[in-house]
MDTraj code that builds the backbone (N, CA, C; nanometers):
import mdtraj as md
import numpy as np

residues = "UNK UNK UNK UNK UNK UNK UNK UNK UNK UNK UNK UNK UNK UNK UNK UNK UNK UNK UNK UNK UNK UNK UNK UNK UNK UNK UNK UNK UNK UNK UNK UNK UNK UNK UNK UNK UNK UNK UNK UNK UNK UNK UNK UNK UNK UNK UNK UNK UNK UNK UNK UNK UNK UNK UNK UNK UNK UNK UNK UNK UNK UNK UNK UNK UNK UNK UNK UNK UNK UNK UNK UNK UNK UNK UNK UNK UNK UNK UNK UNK UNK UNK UNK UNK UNK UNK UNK UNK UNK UNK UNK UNK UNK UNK UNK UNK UNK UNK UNK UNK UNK UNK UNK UNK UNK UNK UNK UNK UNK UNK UNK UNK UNK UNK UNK UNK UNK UNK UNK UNK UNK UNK UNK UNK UNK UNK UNK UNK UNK UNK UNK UNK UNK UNK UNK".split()
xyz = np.array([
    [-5.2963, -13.0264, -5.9494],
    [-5.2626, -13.1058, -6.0652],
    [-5.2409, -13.2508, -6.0204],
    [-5.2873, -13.3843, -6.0856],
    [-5.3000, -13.4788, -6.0371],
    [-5.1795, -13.5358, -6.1235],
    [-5.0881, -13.6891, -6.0542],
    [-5.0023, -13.6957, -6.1230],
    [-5.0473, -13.8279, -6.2216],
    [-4.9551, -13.7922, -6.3431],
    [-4.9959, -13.9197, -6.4450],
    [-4.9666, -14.0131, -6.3776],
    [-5.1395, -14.1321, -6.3931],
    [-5.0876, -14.3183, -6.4011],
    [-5.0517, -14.3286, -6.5311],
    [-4.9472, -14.4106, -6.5653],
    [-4.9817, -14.5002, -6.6669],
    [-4.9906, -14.6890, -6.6456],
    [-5.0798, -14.6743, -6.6571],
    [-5.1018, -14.8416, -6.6787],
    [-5.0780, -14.9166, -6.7891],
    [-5.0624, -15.0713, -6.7733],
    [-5.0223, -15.0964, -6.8988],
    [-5.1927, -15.1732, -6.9249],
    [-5.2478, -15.1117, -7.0484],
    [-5.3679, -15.1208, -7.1238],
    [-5.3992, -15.3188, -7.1343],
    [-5.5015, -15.3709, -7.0845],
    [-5.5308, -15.5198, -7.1048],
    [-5.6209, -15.5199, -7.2043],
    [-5.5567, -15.6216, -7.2654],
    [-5.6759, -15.6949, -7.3296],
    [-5.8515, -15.7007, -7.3572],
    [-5.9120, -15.7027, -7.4202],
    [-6.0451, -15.7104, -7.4386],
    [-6.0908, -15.8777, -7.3990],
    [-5.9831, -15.9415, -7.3887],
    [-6.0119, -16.1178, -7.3879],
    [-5.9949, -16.0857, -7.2195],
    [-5.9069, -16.0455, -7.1522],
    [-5.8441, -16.0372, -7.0003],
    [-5.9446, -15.9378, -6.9569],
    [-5.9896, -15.8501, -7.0055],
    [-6.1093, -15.7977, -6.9271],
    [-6.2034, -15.8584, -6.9284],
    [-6.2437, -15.9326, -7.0322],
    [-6.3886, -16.0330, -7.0277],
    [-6.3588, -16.1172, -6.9476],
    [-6.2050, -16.1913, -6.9185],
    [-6.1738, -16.2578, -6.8321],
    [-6.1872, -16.2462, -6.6695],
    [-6.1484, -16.0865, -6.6645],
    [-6.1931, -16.0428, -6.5176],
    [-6.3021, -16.0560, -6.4488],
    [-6.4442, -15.9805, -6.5949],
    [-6.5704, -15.9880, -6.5427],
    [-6.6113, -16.1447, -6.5047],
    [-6.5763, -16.2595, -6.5594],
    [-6.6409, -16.3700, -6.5765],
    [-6.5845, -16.4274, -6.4805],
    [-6.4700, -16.3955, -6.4100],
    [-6.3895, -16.4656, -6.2640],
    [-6.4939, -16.3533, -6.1696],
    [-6.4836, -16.2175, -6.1850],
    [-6.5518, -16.2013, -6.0780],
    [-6.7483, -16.2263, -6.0578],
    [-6.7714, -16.3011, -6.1834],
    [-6.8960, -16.2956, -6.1722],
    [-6.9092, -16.4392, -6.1291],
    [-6.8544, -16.5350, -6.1093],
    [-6.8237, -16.6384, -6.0853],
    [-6.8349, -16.6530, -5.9713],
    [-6.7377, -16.6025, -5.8837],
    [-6.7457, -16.5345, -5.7284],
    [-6.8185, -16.4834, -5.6568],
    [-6.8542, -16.3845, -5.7239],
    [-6.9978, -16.3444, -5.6589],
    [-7.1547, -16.4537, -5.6781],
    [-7.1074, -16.5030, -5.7300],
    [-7.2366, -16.5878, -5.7685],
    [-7.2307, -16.7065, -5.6650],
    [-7.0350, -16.7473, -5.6333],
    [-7.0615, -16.8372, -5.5116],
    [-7.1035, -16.7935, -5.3933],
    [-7.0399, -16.6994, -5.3756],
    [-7.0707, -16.6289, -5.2782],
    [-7.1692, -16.5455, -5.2472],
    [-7.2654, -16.5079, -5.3335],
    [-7.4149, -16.4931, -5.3126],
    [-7.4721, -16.6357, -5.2872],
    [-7.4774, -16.7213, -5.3131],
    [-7.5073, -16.8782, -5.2517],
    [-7.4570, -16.8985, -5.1257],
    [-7.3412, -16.8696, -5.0798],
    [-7.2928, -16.8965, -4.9577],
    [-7.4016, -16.8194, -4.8790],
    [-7.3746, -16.7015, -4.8846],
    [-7.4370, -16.5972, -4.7779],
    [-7.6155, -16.6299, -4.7732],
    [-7.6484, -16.6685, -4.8709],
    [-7.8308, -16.7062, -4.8844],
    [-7.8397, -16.8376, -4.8076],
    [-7.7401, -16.9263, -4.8007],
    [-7.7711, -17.0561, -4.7407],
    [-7.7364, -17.0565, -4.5956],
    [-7.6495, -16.9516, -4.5575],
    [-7.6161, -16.9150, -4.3861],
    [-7.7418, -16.8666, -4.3298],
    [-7.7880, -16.7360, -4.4476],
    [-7.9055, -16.6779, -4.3793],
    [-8.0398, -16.7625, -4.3761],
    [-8.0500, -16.8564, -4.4698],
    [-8.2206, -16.8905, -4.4661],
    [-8.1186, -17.0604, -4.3501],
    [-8.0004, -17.0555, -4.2808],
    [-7.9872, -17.1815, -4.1565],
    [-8.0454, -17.3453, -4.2454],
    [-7.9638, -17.3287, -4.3699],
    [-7.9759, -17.4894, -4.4140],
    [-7.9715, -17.5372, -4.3409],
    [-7.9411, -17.6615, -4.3445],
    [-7.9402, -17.8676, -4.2846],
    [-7.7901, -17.8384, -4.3144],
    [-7.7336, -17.8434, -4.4228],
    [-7.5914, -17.7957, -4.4468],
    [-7.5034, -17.7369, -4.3761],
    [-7.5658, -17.5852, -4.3623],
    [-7.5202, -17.4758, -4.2485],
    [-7.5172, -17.5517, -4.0986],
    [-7.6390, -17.5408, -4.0808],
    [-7.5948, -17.6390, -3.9455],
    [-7.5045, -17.7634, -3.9298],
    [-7.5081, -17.8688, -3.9991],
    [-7.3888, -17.9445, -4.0115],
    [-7.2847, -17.8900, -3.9660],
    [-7.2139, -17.8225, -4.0639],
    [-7.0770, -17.7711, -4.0887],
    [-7.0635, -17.6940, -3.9608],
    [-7.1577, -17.6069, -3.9039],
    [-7.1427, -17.4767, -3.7943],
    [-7.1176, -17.5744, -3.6468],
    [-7.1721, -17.7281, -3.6589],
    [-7.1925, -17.8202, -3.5217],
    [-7.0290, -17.8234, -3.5460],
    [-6.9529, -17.8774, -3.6889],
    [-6.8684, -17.9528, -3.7525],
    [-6.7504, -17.8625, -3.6671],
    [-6.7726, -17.7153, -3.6926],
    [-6.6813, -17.5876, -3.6468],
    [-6.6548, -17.5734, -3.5440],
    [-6.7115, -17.6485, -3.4539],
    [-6.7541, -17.5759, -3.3407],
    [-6.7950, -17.4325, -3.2801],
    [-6.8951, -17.3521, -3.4114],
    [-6.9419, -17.2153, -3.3839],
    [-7.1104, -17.2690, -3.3469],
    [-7.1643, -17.1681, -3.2873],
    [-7.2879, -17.1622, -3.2636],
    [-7.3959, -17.1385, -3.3847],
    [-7.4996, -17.1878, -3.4581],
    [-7.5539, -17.1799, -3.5195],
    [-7.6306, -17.0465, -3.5376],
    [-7.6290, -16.9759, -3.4073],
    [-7.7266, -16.8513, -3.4239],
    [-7.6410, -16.7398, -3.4962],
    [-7.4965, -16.7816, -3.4733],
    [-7.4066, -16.7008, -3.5774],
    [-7.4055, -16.6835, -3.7219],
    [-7.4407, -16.7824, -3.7895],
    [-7.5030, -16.8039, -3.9280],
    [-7.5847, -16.7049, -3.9701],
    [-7.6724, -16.6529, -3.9213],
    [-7.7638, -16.4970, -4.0319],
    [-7.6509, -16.4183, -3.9919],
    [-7.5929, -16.3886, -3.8969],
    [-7.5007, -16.2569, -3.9028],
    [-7.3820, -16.2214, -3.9841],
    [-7.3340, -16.4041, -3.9960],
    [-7.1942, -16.4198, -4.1303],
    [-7.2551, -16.3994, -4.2118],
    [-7.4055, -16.4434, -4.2826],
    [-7.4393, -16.4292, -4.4024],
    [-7.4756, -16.3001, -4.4195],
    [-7.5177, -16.1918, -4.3861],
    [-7.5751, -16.0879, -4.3907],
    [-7.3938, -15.9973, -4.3997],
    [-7.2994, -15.9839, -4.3259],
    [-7.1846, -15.9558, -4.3517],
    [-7.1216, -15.9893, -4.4937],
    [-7.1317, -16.1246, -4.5518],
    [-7.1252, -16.2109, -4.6530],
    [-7.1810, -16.1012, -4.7846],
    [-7.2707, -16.0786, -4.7484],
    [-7.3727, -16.0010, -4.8405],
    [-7.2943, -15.8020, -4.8554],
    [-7.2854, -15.7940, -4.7198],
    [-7.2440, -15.6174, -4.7309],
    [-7.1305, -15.6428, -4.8128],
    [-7.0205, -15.7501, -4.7720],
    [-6.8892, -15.7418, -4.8359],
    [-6.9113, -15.7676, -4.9825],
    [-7.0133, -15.8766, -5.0474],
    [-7.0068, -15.9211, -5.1929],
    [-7.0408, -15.8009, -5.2362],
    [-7.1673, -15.7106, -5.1664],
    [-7.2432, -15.5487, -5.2367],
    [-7.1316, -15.4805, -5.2723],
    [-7.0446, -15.4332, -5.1792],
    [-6.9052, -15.3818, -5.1649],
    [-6.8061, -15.3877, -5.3395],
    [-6.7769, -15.5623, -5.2860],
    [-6.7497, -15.5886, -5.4067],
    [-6.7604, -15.5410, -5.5684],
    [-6.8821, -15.5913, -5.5814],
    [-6.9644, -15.5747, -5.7262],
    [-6.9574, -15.4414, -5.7799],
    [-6.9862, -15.3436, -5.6913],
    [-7.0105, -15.1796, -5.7513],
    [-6.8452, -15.1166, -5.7567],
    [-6.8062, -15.1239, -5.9074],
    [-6.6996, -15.0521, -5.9415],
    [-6.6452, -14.9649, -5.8499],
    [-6.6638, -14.8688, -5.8112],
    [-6.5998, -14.7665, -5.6884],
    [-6.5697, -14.8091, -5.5205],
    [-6.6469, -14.9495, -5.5558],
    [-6.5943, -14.9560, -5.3810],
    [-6.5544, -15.1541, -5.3693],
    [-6.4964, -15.1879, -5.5108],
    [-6.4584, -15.2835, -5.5142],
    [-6.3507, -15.3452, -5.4635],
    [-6.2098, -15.2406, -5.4751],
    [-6.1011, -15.2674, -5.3775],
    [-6.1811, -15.2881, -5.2266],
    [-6.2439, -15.1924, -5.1891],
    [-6.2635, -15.2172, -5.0602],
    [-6.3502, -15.3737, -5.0201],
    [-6.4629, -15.3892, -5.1150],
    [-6.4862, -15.4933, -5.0979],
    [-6.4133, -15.6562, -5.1113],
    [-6.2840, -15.6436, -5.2263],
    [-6.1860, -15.7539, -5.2087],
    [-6.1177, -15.7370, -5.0271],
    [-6.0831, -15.6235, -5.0297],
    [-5.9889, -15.6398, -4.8920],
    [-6.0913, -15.7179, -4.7846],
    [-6.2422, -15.6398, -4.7883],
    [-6.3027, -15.7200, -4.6925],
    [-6.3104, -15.8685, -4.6836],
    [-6.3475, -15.9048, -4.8249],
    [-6.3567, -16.0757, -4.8523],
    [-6.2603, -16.0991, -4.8006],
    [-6.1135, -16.0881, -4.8421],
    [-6.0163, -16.1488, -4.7663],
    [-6.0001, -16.2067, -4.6750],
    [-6.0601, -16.0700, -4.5713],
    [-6.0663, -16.1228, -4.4130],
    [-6.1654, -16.2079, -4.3862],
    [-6.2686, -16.1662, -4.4581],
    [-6.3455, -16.2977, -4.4284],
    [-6.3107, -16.4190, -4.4481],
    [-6.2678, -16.4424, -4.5690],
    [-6.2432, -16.5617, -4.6010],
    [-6.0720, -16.5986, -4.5669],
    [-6.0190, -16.5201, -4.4634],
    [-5.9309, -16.5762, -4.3606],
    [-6.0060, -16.6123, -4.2580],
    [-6.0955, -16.5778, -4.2097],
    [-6.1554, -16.6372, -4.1156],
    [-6.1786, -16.8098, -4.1130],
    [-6.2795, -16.8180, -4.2960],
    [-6.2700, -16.9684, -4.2929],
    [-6.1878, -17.0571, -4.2812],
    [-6.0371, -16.9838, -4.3390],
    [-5.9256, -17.0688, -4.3317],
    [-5.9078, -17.0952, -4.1655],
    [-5.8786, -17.0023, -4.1270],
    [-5.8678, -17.0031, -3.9738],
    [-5.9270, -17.1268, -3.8962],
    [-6.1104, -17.1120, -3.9255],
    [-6.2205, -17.1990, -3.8763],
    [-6.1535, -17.3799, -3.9693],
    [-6.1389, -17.3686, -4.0476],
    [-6.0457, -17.4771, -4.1220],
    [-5.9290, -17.5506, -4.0497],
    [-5.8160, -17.4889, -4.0510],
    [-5.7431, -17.4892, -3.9599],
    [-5.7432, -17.5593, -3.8546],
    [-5.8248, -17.4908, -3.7383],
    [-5.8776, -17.5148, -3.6181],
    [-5.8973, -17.6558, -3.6326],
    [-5.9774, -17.7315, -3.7061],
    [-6.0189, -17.8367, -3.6548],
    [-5.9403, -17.9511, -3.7843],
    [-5.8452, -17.8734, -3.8548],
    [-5.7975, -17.9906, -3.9476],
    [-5.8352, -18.0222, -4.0170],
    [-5.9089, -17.9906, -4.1070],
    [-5.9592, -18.0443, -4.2224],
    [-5.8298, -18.0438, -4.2962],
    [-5.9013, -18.1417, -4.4571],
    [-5.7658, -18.1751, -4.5510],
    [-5.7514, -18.0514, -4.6131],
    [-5.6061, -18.0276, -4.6567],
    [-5.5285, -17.8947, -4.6960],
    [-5.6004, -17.8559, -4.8103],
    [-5.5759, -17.9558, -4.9359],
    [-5.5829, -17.8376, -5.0782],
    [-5.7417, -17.8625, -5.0696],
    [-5.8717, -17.9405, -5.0427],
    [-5.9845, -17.9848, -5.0811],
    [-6.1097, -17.8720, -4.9784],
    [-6.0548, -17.8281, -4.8833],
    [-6.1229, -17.7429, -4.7777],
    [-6.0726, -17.6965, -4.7047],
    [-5.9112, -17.7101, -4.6385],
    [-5.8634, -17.5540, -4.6075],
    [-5.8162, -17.4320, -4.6697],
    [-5.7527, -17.4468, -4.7872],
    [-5.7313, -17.3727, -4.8907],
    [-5.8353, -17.3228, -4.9686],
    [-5.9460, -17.3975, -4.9623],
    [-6.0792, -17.3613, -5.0625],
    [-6.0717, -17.1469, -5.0759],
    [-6.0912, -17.1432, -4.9558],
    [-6.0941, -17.0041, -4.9119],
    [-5.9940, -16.9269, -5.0061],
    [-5.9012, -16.9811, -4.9906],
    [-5.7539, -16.9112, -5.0596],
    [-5.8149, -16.8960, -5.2315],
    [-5.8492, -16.9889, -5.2624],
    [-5.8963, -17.0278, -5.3848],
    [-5.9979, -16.9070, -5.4950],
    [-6.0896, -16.9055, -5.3681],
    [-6.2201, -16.7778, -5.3817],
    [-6.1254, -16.7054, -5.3709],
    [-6.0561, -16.6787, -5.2863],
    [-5.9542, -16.5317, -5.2415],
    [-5.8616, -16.4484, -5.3838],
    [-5.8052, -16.5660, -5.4697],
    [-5.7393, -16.5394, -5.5621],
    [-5.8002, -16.5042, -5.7102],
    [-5.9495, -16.5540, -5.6985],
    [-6.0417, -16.5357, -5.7916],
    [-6.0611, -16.4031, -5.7792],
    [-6.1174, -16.3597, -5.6716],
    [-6.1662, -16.1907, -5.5906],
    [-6.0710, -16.1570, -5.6386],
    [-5.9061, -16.1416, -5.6508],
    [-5.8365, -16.0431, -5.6048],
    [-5.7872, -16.0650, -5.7713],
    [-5.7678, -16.1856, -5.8893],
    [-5.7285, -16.1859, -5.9976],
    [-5.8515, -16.1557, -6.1064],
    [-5.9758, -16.1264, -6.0636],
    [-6.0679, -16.0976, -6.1820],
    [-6.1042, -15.8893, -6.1470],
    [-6.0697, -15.8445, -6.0019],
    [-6.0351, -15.7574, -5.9495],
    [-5.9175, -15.7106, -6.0616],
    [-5.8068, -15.7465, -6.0842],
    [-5.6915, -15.7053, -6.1219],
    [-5.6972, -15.7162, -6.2810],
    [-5.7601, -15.8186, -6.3107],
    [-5.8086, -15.7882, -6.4571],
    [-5.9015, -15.6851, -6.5713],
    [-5.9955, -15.6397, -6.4511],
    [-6.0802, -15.5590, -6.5085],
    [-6.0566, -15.4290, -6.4164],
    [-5.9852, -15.3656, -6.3374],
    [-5.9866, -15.2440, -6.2550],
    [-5.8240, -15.1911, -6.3092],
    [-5.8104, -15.0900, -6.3969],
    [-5.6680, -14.9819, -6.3629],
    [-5.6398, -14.9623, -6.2929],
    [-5.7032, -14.9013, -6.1716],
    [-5.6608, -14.8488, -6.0774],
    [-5.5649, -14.9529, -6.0051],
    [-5.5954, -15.0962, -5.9698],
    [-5.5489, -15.2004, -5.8893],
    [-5.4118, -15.2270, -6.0035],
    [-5.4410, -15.2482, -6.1081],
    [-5.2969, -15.2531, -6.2043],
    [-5.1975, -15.1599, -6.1958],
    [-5.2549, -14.9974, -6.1735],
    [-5.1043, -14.9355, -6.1109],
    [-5.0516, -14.9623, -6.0025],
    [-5.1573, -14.9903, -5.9005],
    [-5.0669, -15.0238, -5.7428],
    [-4.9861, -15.1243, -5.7651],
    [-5.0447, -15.2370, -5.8095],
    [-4.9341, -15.3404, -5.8458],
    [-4.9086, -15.3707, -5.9706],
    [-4.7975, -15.3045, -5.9931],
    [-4.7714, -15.3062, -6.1800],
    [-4.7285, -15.4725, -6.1885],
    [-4.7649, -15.5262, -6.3081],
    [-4.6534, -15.6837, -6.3200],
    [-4.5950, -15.6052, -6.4342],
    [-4.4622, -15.6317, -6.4083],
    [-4.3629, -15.6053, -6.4865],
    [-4.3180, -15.7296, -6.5785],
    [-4.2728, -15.7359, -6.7182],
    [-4.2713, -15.8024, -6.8524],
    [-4.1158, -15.8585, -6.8286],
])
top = md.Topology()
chain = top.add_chain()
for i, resn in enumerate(residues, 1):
    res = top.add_residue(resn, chain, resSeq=i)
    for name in ("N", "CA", "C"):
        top.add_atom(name, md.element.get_by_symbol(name[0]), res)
traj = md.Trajectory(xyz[None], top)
């Protein structure tokens, strides 16, 4: 016998809200991961900028890609937010490292991060019982 969730029921406006934050996201982040893998003028910039090696670029983007797949498909979406996360602690990290300005490009990451994890929480029950917000 499985035990009752109860969740508290959202909105039809807050679920459209969810889909359209997480479609948002994925849409940057399908751009991100396509412009690592096809090694822009951009990509390279930024990867000299990092001090990472450029040949690293198809392998973030192709990771970029398993985690957004992850994402998108209802049943393995928690798992795919947790992954983004780490990824996109990484950028903060790579951020960090060399100082860039706080709210404009080290935080950026945080930014995507809260999108993933608040359009996640808008449209998934399951993620609303783990973390109930209480009224």
């Amino acid at each position: 016998m499985q035990p009752s969730i109860q969740t508290a029921n959202v909105s039809k406006q807050a679920l459209w809200a969810g889909w359209i934050m997480s479609g948002l996201v994925v849409l940057f982040l399908l751009f991100d991961s396509i412009i690592h893998i096809m090694v822009l003028p951009p990509v390279v910039e930024s990867f000299a900028e990092l001090g990472y090696p450029v040949s690293l670029s198809v392998a973030l983007g192709i990771l970029e890609v398993v985690c957004v797949g992850l994402y998108v498909f209802p049943r393995t979406a928690v798992l795919g937010a947790i992954l983004l996360t780490g990824y996109l602690g990484g950028a903060v990290a790579a951020q960090v490292r060399i100082g860039t300005p706080l709210f404009s490009h080290m935080l950026f990451p945080v930014y995507v991060g809260l999108l993933i994890w608040g359009g996640l929480f808008l449209r998934e029950d399951r993620l609303r019982a783990l973390i109930p917000v209480r009224r």
